[in-house]
DOZA-870516 format. One line per field, with one value per residue (C-alpha): x, z, y; residue number from 1; residue in three letters. Coordinates in nm, 3 decimals. Layout:
# residues N
X	c(X, ...)
Z	c(Z, ...)
Y	c(Y, ...)
i	c(NUM, ...)
aa	c(Ala, ...)
***
This chain:
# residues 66
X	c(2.025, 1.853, 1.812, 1.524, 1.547, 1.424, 1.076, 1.168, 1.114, 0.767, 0.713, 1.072, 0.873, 0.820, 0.641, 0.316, 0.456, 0.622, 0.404, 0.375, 0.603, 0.438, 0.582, 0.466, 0.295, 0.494, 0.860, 0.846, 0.999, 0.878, 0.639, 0.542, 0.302, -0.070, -0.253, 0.056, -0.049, -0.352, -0.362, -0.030, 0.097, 0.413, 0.368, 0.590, 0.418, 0.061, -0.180, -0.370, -0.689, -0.590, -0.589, -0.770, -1.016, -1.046, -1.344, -1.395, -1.763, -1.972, -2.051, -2.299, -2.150, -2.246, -2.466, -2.325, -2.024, -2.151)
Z	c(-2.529, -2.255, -2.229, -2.067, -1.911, -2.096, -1.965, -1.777, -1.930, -1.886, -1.576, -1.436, -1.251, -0.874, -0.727, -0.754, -0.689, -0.322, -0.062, 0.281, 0.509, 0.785, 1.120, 1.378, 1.697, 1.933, 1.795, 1.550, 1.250, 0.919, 0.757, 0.441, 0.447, 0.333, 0.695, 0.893, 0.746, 0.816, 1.150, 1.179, 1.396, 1.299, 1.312, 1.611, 1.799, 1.719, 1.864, 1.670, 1.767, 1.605, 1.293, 0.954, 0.862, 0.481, 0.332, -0.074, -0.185, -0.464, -0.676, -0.973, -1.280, -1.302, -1.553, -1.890, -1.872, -2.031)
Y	c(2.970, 2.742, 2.395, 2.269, 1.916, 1.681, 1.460, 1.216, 0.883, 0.666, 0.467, 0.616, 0.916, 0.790, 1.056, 0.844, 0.524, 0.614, 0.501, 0.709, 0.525, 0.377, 0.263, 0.023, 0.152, -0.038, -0.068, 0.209, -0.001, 0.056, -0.181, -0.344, -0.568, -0.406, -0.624, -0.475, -0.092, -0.110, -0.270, -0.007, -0.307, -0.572, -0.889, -0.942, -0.727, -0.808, -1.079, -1.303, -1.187, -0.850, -1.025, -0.854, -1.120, -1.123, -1.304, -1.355, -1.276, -1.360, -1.077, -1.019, -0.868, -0.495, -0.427, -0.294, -0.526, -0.868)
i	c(1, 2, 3, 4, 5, 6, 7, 8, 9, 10, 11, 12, 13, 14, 15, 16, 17, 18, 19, 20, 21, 22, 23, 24, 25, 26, 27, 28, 29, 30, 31, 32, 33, 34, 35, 36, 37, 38, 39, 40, 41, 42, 43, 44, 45, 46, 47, 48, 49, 50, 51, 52, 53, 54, 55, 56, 57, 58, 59, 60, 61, 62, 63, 64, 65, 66)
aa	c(Unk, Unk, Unk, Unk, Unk, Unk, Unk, Unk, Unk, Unk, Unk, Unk, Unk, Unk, Unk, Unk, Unk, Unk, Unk, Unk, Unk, Unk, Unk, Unk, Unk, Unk, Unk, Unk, Unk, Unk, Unk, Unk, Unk, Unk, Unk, Unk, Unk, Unk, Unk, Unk, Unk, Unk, Unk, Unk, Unk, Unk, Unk, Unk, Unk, Unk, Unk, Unk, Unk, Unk, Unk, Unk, Unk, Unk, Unk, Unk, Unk, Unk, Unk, Unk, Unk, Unk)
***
């Protein structure tokens, strides 16, 4: 007789919650903020100019979803 292991629990399976880790280009430190992944720069060793510029947009509903 065999057991099988049990499922694990809801919500405790990480597989799809880990992230890839991502490290900055210049220091090689690991980063978390979503502007410092995708610019794959820290903020210590960015310049401002190399700032993402993030703009809010009107949009019209799509149709179907009154």
């Amino acid at each position: 007789m065999t057991t099988a292991d049990p499922d694990p629990l809801p919500g405790t399976d990480t597989r799809e919650v880990l992230r890839p880790r991502v490290t900055c280009r210049r220091c090689h430190r690991p980063l978390h903020d979503p502007e410092s992944r995708i610019l794959r720069l820290g903020p210590e060793c960015r310049d401002p100019a190399e700032r993402v510029v993030r703009r809010e947009v009107d949009q019209e509903t799509l149709p179907g979803l009154d």
